[in-house]
Rosetta silent file (secondary structure, phi, psi, omega in degrees, C-alpha in Angstrom):
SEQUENCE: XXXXXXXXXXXXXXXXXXXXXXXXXXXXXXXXXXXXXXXXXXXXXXXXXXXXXXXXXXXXXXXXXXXXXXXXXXXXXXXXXXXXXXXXXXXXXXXXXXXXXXXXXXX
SCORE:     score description
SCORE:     0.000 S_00000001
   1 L     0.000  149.567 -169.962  -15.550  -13.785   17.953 S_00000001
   2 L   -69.061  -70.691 -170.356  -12.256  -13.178   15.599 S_00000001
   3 L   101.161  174.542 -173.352  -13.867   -9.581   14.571 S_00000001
   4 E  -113.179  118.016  179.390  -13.243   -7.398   11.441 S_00000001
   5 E   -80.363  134.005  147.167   -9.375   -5.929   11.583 S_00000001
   6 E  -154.230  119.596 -160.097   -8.232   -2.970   10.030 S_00000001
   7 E   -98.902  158.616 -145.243   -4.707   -1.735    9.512 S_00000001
   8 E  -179.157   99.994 -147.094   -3.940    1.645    8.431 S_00000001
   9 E   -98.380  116.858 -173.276   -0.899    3.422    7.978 S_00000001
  10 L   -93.278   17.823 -154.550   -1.212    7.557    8.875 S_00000001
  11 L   -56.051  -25.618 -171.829    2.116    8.615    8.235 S_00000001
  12 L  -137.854  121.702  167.849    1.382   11.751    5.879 S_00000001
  13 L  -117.952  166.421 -154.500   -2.563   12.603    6.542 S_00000001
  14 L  -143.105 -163.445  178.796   -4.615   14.843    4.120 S_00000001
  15 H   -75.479  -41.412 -177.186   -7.967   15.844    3.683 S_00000001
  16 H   -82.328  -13.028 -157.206   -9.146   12.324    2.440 S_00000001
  17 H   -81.290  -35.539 -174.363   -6.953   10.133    4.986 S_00000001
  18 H   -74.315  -24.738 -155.280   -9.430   12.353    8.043 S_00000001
  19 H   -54.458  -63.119 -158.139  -12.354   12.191    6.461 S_00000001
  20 H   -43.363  -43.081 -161.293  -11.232    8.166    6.539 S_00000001
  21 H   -66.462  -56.483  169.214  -10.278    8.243   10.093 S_00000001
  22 H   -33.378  -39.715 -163.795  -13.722   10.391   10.906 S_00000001
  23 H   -89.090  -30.846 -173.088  -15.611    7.391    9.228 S_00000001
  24 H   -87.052  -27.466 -156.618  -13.526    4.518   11.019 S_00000001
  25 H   -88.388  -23.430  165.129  -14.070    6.355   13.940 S_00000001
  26 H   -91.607  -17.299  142.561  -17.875    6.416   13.994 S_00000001
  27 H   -65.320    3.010  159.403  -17.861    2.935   12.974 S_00000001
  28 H   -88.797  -19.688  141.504  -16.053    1.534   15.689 S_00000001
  29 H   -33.964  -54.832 -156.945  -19.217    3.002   17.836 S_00000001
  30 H   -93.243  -75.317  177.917  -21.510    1.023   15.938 S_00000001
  31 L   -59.461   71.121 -163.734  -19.571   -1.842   14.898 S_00000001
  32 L   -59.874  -33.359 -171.037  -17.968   -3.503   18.603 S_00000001
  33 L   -75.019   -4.947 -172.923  -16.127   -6.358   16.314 S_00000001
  34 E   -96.060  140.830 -175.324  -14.336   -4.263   14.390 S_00000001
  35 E  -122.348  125.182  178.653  -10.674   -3.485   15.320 S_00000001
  36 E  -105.021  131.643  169.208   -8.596   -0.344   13.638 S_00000001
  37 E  -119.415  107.867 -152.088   -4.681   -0.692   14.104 S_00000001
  38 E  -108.597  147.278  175.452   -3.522    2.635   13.112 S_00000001
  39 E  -106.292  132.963  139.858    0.905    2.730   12.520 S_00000001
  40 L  -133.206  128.491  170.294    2.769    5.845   12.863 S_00000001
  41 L   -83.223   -9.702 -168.098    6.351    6.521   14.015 S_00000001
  42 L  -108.647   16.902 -159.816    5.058    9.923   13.345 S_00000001
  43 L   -93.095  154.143 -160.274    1.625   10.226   14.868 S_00000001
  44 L  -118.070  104.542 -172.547    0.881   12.490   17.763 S_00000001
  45 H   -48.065  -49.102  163.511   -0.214    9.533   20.289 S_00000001
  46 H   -78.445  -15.019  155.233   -2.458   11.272   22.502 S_00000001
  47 H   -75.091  -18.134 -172.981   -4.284   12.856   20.214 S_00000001
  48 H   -59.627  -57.322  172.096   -5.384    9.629   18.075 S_00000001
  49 H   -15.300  -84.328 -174.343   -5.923    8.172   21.744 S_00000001
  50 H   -44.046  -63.080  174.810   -8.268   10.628   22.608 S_00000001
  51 H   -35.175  -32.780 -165.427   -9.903   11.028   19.758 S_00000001
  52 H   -99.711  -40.951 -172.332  -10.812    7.197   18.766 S_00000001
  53 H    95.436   56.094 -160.076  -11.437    6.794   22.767 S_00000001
  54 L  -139.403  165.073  173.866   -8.923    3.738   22.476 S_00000001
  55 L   -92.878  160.978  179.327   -6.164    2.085   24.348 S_00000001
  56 L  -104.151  105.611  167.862   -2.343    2.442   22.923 S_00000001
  57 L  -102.857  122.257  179.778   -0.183   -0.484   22.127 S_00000001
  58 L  -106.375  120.298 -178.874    3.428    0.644   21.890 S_00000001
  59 L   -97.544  119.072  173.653    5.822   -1.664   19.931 S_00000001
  60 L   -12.662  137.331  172.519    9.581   -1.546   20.734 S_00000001
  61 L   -90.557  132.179  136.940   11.252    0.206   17.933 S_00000001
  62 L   -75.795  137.054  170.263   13.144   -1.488   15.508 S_00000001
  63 L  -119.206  163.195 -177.764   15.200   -0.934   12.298 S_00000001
  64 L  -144.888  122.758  154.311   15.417   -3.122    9.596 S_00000001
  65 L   -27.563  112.247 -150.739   17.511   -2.931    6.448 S_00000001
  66 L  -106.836   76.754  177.349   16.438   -1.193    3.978 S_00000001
  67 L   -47.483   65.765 -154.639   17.211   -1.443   -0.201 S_00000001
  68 L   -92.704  138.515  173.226   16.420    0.611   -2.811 S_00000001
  69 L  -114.586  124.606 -172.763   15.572   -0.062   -6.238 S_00000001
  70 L  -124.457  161.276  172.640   14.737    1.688   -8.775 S_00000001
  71 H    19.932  -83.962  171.076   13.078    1.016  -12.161 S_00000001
  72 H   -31.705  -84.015 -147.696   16.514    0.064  -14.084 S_00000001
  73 H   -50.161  -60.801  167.925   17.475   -2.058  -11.371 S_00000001
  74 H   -78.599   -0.155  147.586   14.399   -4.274  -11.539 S_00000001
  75 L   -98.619   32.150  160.941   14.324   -4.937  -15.032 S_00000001
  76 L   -92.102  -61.845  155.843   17.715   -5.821  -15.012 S_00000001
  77 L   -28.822  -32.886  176.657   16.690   -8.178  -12.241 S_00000001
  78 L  -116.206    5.438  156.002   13.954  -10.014  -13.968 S_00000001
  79 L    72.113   51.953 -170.408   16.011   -9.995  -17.152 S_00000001
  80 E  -114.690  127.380 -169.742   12.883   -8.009  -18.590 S_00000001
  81 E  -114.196  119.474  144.700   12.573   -6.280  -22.503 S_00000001
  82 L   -49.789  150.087 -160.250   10.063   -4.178  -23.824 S_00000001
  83 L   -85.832  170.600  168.340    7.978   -4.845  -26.400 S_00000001
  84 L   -79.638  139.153 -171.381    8.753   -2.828  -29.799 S_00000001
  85 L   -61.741  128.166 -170.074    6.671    0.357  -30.527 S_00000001
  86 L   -61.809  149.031  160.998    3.337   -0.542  -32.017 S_00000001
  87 L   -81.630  151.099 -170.984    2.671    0.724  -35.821 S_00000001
  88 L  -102.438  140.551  179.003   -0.276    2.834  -35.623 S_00000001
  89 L   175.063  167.484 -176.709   -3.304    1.424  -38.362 S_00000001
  90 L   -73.836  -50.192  140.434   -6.675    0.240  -38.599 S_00000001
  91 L   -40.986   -9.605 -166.853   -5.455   -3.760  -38.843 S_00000001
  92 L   -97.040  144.687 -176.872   -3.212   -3.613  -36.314 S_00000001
  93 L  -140.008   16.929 -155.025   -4.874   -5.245  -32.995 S_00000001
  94 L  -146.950  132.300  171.781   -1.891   -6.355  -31.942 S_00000001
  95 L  -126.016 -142.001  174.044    1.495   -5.224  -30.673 S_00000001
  96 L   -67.856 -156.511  172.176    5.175   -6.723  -30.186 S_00000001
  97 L  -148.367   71.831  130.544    5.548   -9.458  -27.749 S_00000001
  98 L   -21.724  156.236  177.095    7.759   -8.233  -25.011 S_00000001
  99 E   116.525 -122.459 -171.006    8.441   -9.581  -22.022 S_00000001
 100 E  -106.047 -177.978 -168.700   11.205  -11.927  -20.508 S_00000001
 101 L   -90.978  139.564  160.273   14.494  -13.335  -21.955 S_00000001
 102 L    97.022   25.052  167.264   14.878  -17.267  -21.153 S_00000001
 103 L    72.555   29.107 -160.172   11.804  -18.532  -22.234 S_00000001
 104 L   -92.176   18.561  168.821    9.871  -17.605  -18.760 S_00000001
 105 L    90.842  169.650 -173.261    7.007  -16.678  -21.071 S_00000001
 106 E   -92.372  166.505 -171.326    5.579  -13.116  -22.319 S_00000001
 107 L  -155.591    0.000    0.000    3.563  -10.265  -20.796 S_00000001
């Protein structure tokens, strides 16, 4: 059988990300089809090991080129406008019609 996958990135855990782990971890008891793939460059290997009772697949390390964008950048990129600030009233249901420049339609 294919089984039920589930990836699941740990990189900064918190109070809610163990509870989640706690919960994945007694369902992979019960539930043999289910597979957890947990990512960390920052995860402390043997304990997750132990804990989940699991084998460790170690992927080569890579880098990849990385961009950043911020806000600005991507509505400059999609050529994007805002709509004009609504009048506030009892008739109005309605607001501007914002969205993009070159006829790619409104949003």
């Amino acid at each position: 059988s294919s089984g039920i996958n589930a990836e699941y990135g740990i990189h900064e855990r918190d109070i809610n990300t163990d509870f989640l782990l706690i919960i994945l971890r007694d369902m992979l008891q019960i539930h043999t089809q289910l597979k957890v793939v947990l990512m960390s460059a920052t995860v402390d290997v043997d304990l997750f090991a132990n804990y989940f009772r699991c084998p460790v697949v170690e992927v080569p390390e890579r880098t990849f080129k990385v961009d950043r964008y911020f806000l600005e950048d991507a509505i400059e990129m999609l050529d994007f406008f805002p709509p004009p600030p609504r009048k506030k009233g009892k008739n109005n249901r309605g607001g501007g019609q914002g969205g993009f420049r070159g006829g790619r339609g409104t949003y």
